[in-house]
N, C-alpha and C positions, 0 to 999 in steps of 0.2 A: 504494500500500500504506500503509495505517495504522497507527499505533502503540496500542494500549490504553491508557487515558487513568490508568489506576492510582488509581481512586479511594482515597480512603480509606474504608474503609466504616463508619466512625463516623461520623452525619450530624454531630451534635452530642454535645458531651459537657458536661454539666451537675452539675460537681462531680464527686463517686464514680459518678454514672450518666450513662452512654451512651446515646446510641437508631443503631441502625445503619440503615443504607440498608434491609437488608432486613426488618428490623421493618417503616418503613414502608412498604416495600412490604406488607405483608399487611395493613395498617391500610388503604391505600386499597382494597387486595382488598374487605375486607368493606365499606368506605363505599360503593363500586359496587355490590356485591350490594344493599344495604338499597334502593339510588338505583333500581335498575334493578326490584326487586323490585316495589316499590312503583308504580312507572308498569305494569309487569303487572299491579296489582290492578286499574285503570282501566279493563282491557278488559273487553270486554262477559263471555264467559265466565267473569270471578272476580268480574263487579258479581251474580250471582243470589243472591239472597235464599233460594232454593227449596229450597237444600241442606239437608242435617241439620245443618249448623255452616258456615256462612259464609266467607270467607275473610275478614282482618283485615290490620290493619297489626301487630297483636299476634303477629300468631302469626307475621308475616315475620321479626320480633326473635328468635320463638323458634326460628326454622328455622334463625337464624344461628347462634345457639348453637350446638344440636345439630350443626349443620352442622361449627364450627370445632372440634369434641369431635372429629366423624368424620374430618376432616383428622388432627388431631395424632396420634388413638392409632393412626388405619388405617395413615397415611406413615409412621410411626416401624416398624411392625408387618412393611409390606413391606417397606419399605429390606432392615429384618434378618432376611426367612424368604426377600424374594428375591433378593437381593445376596450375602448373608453369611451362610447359614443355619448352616454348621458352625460358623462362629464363635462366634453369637449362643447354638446349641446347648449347646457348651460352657462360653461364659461368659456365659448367659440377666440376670446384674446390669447388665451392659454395654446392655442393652435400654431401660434409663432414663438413659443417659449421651446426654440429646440435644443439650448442649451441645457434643458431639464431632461434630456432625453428621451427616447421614443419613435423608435421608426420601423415600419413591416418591410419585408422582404416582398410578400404579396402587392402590398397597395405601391411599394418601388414597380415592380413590374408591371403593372398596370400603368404606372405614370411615363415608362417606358415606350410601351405599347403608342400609348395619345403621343410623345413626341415623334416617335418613329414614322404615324400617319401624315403628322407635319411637316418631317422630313422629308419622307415618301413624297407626298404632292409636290412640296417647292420642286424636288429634283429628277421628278418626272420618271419615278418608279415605283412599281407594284408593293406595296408597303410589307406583304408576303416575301417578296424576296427579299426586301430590306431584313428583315428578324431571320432569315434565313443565313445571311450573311453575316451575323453579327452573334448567334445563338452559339458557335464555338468558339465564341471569345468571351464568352460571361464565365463560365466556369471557375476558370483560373482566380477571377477578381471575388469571387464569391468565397473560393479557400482563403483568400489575404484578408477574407471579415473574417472569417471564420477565427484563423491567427491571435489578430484582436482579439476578438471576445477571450479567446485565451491567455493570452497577456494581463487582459483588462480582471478576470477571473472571473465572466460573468455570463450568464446563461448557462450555470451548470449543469449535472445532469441529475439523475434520479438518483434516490439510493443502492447499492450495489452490493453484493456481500466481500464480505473482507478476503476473501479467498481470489477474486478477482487480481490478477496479479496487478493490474495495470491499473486499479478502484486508485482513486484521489480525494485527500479531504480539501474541501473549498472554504476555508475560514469565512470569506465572503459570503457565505448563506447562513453564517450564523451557528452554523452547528460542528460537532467533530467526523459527522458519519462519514465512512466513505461513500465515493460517487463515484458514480458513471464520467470520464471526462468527453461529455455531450460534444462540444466545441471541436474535440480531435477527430469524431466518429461524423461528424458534417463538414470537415473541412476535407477528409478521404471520399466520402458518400458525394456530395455535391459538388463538392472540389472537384479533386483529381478523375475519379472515376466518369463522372457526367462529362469532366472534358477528354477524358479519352473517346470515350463514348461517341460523341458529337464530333470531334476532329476526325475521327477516323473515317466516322459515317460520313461526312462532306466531303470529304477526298475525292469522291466519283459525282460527278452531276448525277441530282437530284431531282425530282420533281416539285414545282414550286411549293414552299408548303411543307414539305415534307421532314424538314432540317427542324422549322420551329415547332413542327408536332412533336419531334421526339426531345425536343429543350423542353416543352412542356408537360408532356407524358415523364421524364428521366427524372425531372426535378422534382416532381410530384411526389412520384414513387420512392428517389433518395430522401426527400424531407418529412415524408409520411412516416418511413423506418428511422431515421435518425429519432423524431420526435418521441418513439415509445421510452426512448434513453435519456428525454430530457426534461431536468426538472416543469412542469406548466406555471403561467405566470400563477404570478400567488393569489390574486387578486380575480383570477378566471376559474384556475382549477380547472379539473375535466369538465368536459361538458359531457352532452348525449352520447352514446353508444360508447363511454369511459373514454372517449378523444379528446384531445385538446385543439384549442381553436389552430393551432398551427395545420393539424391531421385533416379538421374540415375546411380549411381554405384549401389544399391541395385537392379533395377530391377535385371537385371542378376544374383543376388543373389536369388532373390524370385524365380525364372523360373526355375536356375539350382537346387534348395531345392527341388521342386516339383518333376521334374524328376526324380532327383535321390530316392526320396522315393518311386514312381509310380515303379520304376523301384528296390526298395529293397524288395515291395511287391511284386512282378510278379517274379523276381526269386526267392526268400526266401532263399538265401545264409546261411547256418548255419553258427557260429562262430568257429575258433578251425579246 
């Protein structure tokens, strides 16, 4: 059994400013997206000339933007309609208090999704190929939260029995028990394995469609399992069928992944 190493989560502090562990974590998030984007331009499907607008390394910059707009205001948005909605209801000024923390993975995805539409239109492509292109470069930035939360000590996991060689006690939850370390078992599940998963699977043209069905089905299905090992907020607790709200925001993830692949097969929309 392990101890939690208690980082500090200030990396550095530089006079009146700090940079914490989990800033850098998002800074490497988005250096792998640019890294990993970019070696996607190379394949053969985004070198075509043929299209109405090309694909660039320009617009991989801009995807990023748009992209880290749809993180901040989607996660900030779900945290507080799906965690906390009466709260948020009542005291809607508390909605820009993000320095108190609070952000979903869900409702980021979601705010994703709405830039990537706005993306798509300005630049004159099917918003489906857009998340297609972009679906094997989230993975990687997902394990660098992941990281975080483990630095940070927080989103533990469940209780575990002592005999668990690998079980960690988390001072931060207040207690001595051992745990599940939740953080490492989603930064392999969602992380690493979803982007082998998806890198490999894009390697060969696909059917439009068909890349972000399986980011949506993979992640579903890694977040749904990772969750049975992780502490639920305290403040939700299980809900219906002993899930936690992580477990049922996935469903519809897994359902609509399916779909839309069943359905990237059956039409075989070409790219371009």
């Amino acid at each position: 059994m392990f101890m939690h190493p208690q980082w500090d989560p200030v990396a550095l502090s530089l006079g009146p400013l700090s940079i914490h562990w989990y800033g850098i974590s998002y800074l490497v998030a988005f250096g792998l997206f640019l890294f990993l984007a970019n070696r996607r331009l190379k394949t053969q499907e985004f070198l075509s000339t043929s299209q109405p607008k090309p694909w660039t390394s320009a617009m991989v910059e801009d995807l990023l933007f748009f992209g880290v707009l749809g993180v901040i205001l989607g996660g900030r948005l779900g945290y507080c309609f799906f965690y906390k909605p009466f709260l948020y209801l009542a005291h809607p000024e508390q909605i820009l208090f993000i320095w108190q923390g609070g952000m979903s993975f869900h409702g980021g995805m979601i705010g994703v999704i709405v830039a990537m539409i706005f993306w798509a239109r300005l630049n004159q492509k099917s918003w489906l190929e857009v998340t297609d292109f972009i679906a094997p470069c989230v993975p990687t930035g997902l394990a660098s939260g992941r990281v975080g939360n483990f630095i940070n000590g927080e989103l533990w996991g469940r209780e575990a029995s002592e005999q668990l060689p690998w079980a960690m006690v988390f001072p931060q939850s207040g207690t001595w028990v051992p745990r599940h370390p939740s953080q490492i078992y989603q930064f392999l599940l969602e992380g690493l394995l979803l982007f082998t998963l998806l890198w490999f699977f894009a390697k060969k043209e696909r059917p439009v469609g068909a890349v972000s069905g399986l980011f949506l089905l993979g992640y579903g299905s890694c977040r749904f399992t990772a969750e049975y090992f992780r502490e639920p907020d305290a403040f939700l607790g299980l809900l219906a069928g002993g899930l936690s709200m992580g477990q049922w925001l996935c469903v519809p993830m897994v359902l609509l992944g399916a779909l839309l692949m069943a359905y990237a097969y059956r039409t075989r929309v070409a790219r371009g």
